[in-house]
VOPAGU-2260 file (C-alpha; in pm, 1 decimal, decimal comma):
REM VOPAGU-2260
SITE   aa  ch    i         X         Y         Z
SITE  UNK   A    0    7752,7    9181,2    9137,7
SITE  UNK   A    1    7695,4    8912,0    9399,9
SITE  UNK   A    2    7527,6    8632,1    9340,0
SITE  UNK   A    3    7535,2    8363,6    9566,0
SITE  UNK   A    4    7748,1    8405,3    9906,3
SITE  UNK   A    5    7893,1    8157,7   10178,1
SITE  UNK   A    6    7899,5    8187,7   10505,4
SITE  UNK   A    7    8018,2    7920,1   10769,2
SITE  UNK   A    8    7783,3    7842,8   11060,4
SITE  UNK   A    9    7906,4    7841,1   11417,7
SITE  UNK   A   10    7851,3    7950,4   11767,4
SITE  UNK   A   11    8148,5    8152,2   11824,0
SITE  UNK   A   12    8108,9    8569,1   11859,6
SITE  UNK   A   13    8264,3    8605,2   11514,2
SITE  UNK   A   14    8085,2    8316,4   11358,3
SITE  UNK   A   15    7772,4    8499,4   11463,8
SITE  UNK   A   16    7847,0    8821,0   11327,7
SITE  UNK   A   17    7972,7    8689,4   11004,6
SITE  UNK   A   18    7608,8    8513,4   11000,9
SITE  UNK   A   19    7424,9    8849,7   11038,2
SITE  UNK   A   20    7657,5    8961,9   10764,8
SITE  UNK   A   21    7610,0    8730,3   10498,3
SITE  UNK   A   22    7212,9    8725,8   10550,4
SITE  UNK   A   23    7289,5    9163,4   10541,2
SITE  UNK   A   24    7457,9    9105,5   10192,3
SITE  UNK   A   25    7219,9    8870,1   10063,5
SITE  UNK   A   26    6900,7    9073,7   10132,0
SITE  UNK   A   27    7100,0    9414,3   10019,3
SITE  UNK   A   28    7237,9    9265,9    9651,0
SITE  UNK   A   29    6975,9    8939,9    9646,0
SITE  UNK   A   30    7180,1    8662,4    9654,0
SITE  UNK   A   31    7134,1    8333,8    9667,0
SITE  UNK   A   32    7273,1    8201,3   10069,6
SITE  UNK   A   33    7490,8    7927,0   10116,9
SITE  UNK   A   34    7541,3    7799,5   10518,0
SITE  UNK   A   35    7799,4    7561,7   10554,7
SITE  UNK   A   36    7858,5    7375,7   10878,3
SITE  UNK   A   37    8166,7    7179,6   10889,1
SITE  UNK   A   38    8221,1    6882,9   11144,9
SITE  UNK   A   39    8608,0    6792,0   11220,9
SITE  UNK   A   40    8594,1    6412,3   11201,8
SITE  UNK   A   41    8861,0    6390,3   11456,3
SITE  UNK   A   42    8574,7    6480,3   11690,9
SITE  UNK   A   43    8336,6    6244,3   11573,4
SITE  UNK   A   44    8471,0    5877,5   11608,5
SITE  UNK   A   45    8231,1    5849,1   11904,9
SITE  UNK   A   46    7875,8    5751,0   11753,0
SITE  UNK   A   47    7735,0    5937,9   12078,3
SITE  UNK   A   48    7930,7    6258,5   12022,7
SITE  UNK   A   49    7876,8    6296,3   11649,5
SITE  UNK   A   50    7495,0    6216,6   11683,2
SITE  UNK   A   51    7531,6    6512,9   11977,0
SITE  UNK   A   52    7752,5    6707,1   11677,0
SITE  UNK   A   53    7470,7    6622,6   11418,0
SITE  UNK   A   54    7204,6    6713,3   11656,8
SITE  UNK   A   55    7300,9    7025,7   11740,7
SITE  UNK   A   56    7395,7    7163,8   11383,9
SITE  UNK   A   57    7072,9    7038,4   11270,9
SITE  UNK   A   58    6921,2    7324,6   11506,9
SITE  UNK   A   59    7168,8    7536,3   11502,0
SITE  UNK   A   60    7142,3    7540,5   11107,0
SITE  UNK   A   61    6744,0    7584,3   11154,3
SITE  UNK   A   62    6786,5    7867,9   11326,1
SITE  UNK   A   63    6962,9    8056,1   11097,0
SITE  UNK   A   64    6736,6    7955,0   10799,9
SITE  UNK   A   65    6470,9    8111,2   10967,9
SITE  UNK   A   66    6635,4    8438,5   11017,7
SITE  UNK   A   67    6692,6    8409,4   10652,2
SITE  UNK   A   68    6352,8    8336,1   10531,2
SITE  UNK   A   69    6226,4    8656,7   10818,3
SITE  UNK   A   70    6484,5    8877,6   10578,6
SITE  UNK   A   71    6340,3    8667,6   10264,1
SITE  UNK   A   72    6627,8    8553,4   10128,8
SITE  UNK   A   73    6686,5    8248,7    9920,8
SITE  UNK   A   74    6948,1    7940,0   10193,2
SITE  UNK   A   75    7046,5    7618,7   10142,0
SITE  UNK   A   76    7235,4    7463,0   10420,0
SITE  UNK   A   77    7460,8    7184,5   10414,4
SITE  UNK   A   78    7695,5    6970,9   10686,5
SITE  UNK   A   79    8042,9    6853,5   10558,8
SITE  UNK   A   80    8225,0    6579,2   10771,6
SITE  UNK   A   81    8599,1    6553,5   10750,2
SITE  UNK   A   82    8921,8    6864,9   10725,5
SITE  UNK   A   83    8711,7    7202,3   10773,6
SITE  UNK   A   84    8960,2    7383,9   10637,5
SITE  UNK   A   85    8992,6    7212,8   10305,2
SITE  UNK   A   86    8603,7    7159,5   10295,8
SITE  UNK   A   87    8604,9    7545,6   10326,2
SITE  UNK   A   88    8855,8    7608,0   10047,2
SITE  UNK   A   89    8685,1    7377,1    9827,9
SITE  UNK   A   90    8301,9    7475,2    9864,1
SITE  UNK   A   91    8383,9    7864,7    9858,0
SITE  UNK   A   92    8446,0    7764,4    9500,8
SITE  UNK   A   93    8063,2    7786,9    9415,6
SITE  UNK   A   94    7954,4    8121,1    9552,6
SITE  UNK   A   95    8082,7    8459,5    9445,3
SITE  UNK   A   96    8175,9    8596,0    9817,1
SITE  UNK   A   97    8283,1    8406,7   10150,8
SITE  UNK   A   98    8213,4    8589,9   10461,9
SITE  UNK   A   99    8411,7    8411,8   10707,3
SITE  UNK   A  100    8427,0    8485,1   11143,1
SITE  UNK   A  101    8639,7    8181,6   11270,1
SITE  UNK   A  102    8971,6    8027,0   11127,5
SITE  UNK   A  103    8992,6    8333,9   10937,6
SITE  UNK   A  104    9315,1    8418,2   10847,4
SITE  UNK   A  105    9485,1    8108,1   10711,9
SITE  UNK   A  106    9165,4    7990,9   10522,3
SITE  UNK   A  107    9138,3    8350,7   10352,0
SITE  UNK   A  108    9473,3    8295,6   10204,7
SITE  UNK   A  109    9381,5    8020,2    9967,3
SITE  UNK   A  110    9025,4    8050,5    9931,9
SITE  UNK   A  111    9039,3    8202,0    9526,7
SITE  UNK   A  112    8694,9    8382,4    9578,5
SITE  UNK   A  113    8681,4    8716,8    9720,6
SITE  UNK   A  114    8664,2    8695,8   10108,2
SITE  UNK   A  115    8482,0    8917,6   10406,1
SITE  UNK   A  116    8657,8    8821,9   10739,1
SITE  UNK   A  117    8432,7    8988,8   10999,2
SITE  UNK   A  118    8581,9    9080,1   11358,8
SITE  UNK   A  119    8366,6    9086,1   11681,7
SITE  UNK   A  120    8103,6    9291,3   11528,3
SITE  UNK   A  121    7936,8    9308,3   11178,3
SITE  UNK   A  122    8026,2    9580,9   10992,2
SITE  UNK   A  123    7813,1    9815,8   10875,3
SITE  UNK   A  124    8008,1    9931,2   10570,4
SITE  UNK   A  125    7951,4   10347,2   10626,0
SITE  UNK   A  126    8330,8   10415,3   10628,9
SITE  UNK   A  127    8543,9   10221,9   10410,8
SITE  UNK   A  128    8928,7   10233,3   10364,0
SITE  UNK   A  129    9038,2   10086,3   10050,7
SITE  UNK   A  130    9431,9   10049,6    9974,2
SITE  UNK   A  131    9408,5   10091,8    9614,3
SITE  UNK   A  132    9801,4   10017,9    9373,2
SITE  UNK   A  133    9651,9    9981,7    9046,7
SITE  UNK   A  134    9656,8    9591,6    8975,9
SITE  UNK   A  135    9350,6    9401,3    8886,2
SITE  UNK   A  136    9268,0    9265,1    9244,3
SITE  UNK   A  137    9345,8    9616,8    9394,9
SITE  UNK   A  138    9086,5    9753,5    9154,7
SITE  UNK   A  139    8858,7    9450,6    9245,6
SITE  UNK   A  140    8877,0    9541,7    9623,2
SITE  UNK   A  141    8773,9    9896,5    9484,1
SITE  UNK   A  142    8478,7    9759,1    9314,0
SITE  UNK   A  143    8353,9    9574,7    9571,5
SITE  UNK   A  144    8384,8    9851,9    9816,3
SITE  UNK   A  145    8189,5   10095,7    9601,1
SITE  UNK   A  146    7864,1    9853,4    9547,4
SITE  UNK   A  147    7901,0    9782,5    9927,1
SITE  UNK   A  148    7913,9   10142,6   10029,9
SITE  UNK   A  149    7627,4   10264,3    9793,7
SITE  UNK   A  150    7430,8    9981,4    9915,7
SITE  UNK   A  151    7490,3   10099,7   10306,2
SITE  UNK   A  152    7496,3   10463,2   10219,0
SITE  UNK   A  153    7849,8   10476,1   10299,1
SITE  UNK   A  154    8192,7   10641,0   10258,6
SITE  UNK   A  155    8476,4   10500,7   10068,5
SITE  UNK   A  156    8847,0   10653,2   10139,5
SITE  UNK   A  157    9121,7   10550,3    9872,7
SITE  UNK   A  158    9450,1   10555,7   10015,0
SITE  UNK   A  159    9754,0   10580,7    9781,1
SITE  UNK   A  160   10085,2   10481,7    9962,2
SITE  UNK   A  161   10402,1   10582,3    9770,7
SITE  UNK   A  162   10692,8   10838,9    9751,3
SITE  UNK   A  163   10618,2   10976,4    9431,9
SITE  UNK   A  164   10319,1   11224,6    9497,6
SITE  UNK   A  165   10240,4   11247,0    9108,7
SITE  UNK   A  166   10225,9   10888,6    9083,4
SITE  UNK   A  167   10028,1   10854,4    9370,1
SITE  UNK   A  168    9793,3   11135,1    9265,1
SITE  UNK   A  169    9734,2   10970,6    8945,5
SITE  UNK   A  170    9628,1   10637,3    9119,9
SITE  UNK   A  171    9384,6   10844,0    9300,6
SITE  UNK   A  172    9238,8   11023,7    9014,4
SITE  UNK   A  173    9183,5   10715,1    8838,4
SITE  UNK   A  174    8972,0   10534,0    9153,4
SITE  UNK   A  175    8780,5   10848,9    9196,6
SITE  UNK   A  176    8709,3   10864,7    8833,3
SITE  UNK   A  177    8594,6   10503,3    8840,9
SITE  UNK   A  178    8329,5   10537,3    9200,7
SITE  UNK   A  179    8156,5   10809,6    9002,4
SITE  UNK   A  180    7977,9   10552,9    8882,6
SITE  UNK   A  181    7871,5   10479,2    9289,4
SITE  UNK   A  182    7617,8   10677,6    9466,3
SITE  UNK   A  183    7868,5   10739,2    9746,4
SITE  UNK   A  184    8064,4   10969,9    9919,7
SITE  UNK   A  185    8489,6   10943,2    9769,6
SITE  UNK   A  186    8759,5   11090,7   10012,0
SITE  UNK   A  187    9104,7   11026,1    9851,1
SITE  UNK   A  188    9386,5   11010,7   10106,2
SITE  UNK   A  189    9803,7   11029,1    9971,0
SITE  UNK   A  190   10043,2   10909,8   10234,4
SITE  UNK   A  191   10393,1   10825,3   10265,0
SITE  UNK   A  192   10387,5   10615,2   10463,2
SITE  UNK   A  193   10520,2   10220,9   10418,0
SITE  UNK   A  194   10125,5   10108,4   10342,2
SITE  UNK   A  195    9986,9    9887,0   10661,5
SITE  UNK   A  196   10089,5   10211,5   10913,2
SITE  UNK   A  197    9917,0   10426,1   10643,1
SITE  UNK   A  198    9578,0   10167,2   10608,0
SITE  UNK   A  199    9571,1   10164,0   11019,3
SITE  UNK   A  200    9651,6   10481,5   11052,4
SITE  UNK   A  201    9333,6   10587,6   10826,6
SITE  UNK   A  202    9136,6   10346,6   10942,1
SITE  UNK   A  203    9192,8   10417,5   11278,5
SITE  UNK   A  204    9106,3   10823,1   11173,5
SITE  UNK   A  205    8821,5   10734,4   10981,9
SITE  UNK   A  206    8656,1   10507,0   11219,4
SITE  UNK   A  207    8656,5   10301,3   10936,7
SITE  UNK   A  208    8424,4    9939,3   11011,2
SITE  UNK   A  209    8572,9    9791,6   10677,7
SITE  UNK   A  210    8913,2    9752,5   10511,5
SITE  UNK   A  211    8915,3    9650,6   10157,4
SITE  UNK   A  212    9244,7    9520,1   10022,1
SITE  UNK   A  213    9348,9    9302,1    9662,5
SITE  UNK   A  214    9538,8    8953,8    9683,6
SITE  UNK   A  215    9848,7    8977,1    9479,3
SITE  UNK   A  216    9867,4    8773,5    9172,1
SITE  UNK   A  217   10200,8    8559,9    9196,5
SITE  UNK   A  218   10224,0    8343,9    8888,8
SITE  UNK   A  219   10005,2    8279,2    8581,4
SITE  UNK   A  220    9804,2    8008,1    8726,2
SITE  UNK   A  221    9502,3    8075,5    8949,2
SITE  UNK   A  222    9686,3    8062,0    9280,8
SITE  UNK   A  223    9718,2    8371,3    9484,3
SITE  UNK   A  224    9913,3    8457,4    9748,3
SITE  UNK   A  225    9978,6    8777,7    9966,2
SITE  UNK   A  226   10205,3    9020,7    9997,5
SITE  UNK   A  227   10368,8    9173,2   10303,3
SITE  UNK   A  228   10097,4    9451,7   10327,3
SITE  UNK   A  229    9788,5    9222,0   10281,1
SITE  UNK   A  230    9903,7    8935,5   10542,3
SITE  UNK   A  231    9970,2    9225,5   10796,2
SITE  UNK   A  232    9621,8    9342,0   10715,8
SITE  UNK   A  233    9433,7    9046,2   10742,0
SITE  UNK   A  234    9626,1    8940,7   11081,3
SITE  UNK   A  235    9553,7    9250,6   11268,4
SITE  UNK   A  236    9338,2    9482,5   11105,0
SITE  UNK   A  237    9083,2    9558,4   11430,8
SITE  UNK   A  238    8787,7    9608,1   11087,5
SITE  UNK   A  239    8694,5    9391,5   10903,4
SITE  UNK   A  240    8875,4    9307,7   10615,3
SITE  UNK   A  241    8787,4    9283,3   10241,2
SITE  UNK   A  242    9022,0    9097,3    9960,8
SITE  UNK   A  243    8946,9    9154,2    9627,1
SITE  UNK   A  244    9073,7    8859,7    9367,0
């Protein structure tokens, strides 16, 4: 399911706990690690600071390959001078999942992978809301959540948002058909709500840790962008938040 994730390296809380997160993932579906440390080169046209910069990744970076060979998992770490945002975007390219702590929000837009942006704390994926519509990402996001939840021994709660009841039903039948598959736990949840009250609402009644939402397809070419819902998610969701592409 996942094969290789990325995670970028950094000293900040979130950075941190997206760390322990990524090395959580690899050990729990054995994938391959990538830790990327990116270096703004507007911060580096001092030869002092940026061997200070270099210095200081280079042990910050051995660090965390140690706490991945402890968990005996596979790393490779790299450093990437230049725009860390567009060095993000680009690299995420090679790995199957990017768990992300800092900068979150606007790089999760156009990254095309699916993306894990972890708040304060890593989650521990036992209660997991999942706004599920139908469309291919939105049954993504379900996928995902249903490997991640039988991995942790968790819970996953679909929520259907919509007027019509039978059509909303329907949805619901057809995700809790499909996490059979899953050894987990499947609440289904029907609201009428307009759907980022319902997802915080549930999440906030759930004590959910993770929120797992799809990227809307816009056009016919790879490029993705979000919907109302899904940008009001990803911006203040207090869990983390998963986007299926």
């Amino acid at each position: 399911m996942l094969r290789s994730i990325m995670v970028e390296v950094g000293d900040s809380v979130r950075a941190v706990a997206a760390m322990d997160t990524a090395v959580w993932l690899a050990k729990a579906f054995g994938a391959r690690l990538y830790a990327l440390t990116c270096l703004d080169e507007r911060a580096v046209e001092s030869e002092h600071i940026r061997r200070m910069l270099e210095e200081h990744t280079q042990q910050r970076q051995a660090r965390f390959e140690e706490q991945c060979r402890k968990a005996g998992i596979e790393c490779r770490s790299s450093t990437e001078v230049g725009d860390p945002h567009a060095a993000i975007v680009h690299l995420a390219r090679k790995a199957d999942l990017l768990v992300l702590g800092s900068a979150a929000a606007s790089l999760a837009r156009e990254v095309v992978r699916h993306v894990l942006v972890v708040r304060d704390t890593a989650p521990a994926f036992r209660q997991i809301v999942v706004g599920y519509a139908g469309q291919e990402n939105s049954c993504n996001a379900l996928q995902l959540a249903g490997h991640l939840a039988e991995r942790a021994g968790g819970t996953v709660h679909v929520m259907s948002s919509s007027a019509d009841l039978a059509a909303a039903t329907s949805l619901l039948n057809i995700a809790a058909a499909y996490l059979d598959a899953f050894k987990v736990e499947v609440a289904t949840h029907h609201a009428t709500l307009e759907a980022g009250d319902a997802l915080f609402e549930l999440v906030n009644e759930v004590g959910a840790d993770t929120v797992a939402i799809g990227a809307i397809r816009r056009s016919k070419l790879t490029m993705m962008a979000f919907g109302d819902t899904a940008s009001r998610v990803l911006d203040t969701s207090p869990a983390a938040v998963l986007i299926g592409r």
